[in-house]
C-alpha positions in Angstrom: 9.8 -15.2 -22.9 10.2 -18.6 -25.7 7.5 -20.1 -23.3 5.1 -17.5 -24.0 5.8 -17.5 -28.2 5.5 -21.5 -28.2 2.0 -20.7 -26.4 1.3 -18.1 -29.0 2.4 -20.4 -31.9 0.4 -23.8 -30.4 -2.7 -21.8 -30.0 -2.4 -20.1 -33.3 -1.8 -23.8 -35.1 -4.7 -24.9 -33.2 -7.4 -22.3 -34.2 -6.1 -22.8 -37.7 -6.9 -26.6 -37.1 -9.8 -25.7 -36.1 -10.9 -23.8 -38.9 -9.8 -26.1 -41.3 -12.0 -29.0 -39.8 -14.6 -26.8 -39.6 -14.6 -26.1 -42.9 -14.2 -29.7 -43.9 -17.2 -30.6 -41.8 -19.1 -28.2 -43.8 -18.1 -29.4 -47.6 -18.8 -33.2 -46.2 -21.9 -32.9 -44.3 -23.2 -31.7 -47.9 -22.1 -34.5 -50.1 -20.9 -37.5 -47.4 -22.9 -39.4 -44.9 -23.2 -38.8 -41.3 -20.4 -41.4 -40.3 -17.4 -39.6 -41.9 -19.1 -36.2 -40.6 -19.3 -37.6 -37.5 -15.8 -38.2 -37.3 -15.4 -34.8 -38.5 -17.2 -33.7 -36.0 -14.9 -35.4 -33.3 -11.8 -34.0 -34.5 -13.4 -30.4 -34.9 -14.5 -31.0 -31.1 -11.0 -32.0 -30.2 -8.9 -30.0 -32.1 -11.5 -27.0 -30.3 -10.6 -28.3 -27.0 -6.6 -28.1 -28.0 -7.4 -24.6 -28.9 -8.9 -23.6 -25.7 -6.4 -25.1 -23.8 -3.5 -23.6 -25.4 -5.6 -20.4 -24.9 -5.6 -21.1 -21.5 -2.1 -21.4 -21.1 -1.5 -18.5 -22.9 -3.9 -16.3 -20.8 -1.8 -17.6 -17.7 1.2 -16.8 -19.0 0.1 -12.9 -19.9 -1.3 -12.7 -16.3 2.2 -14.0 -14.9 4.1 -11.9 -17.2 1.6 -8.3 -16.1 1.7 -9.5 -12.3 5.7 -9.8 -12.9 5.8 -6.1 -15.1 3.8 -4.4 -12.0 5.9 -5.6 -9.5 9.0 -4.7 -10.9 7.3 -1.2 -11.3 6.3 -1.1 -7.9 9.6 -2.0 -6.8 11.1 0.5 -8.7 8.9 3.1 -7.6 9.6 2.0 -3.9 13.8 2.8 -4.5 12.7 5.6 -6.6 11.0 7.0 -3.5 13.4 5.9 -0.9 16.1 7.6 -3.3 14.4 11.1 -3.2 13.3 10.9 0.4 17.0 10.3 1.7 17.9 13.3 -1.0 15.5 15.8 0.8 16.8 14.4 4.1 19.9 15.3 3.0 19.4 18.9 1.8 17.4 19.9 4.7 20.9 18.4 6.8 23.0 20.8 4.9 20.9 23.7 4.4 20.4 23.4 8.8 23.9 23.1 8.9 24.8 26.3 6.5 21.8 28.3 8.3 23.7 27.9 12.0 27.2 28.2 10.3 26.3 31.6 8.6 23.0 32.9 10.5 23.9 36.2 9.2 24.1 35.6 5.5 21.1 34.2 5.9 18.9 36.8 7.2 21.0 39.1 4.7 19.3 36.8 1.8 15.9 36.7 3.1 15.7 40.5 3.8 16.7 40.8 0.1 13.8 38.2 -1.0 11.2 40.3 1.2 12.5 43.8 -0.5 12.4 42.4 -3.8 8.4 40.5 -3.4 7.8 43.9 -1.7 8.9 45.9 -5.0 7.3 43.6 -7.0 3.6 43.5 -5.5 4.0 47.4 -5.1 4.2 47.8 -8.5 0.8 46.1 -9.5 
């Protein structure tokens, strides 16, 4: 996580580089000669390939951090899945198991479920 903030704060330090040569390329290349705005000009081009560099960095790092975010989500969703799968398994177990222990109460249940859908759809 620092990695990613130093990024942030390079590249920001280096667009505000940029910006300040930029503008001192513009105040001289109106009142100096072309030498000292040609040195201007070379530290506006390098101080725009720091930038771009440090964006570059920091573009990596986001797509490491997101590829890193969906895998732990994906992961997640896998246990999460295994989880409720072995939770159904487990149900269906006991409700087998309580179905041939009491096959009577059962049918009892299910007759009563049928009489009362039966009253109900009568009644509309």
């Amino acid at each position: 996580m620092q990695f990613g903030t130093q990024n942030k704060d390079r590249l920001v330090a280096d667009i505000r580089q940029v910006v300040a040569d930029l503008d001192a390329v513009l105040r001289e290349a109106v009142s100096e000669t072309g030498a000292e705005v040609g040195g201007l000009k070379g530290r506006l081009r390098d101080g725009l390939h720091a930038a771009r560099a440090s964006l570059a960095e920091l573009e990596s790092d986001v797509g490491e951090r997101a590829r890193e975010a969906a895998r732990m989500t994906s992961d997640r969703a896998r246990e999460a899945a295994r989880a409720t799968s072995e939770r159904a398994r487990e149900a269906a177990r006991y409700t087998d198991d309580y179905v041939h222990e009491h096959p009577w109460a059962v049918v009892g249940v299910a007759a009563g479920i049928g009489a009362l859908i039966a009253l109900i759809l009568s009644r509309r």
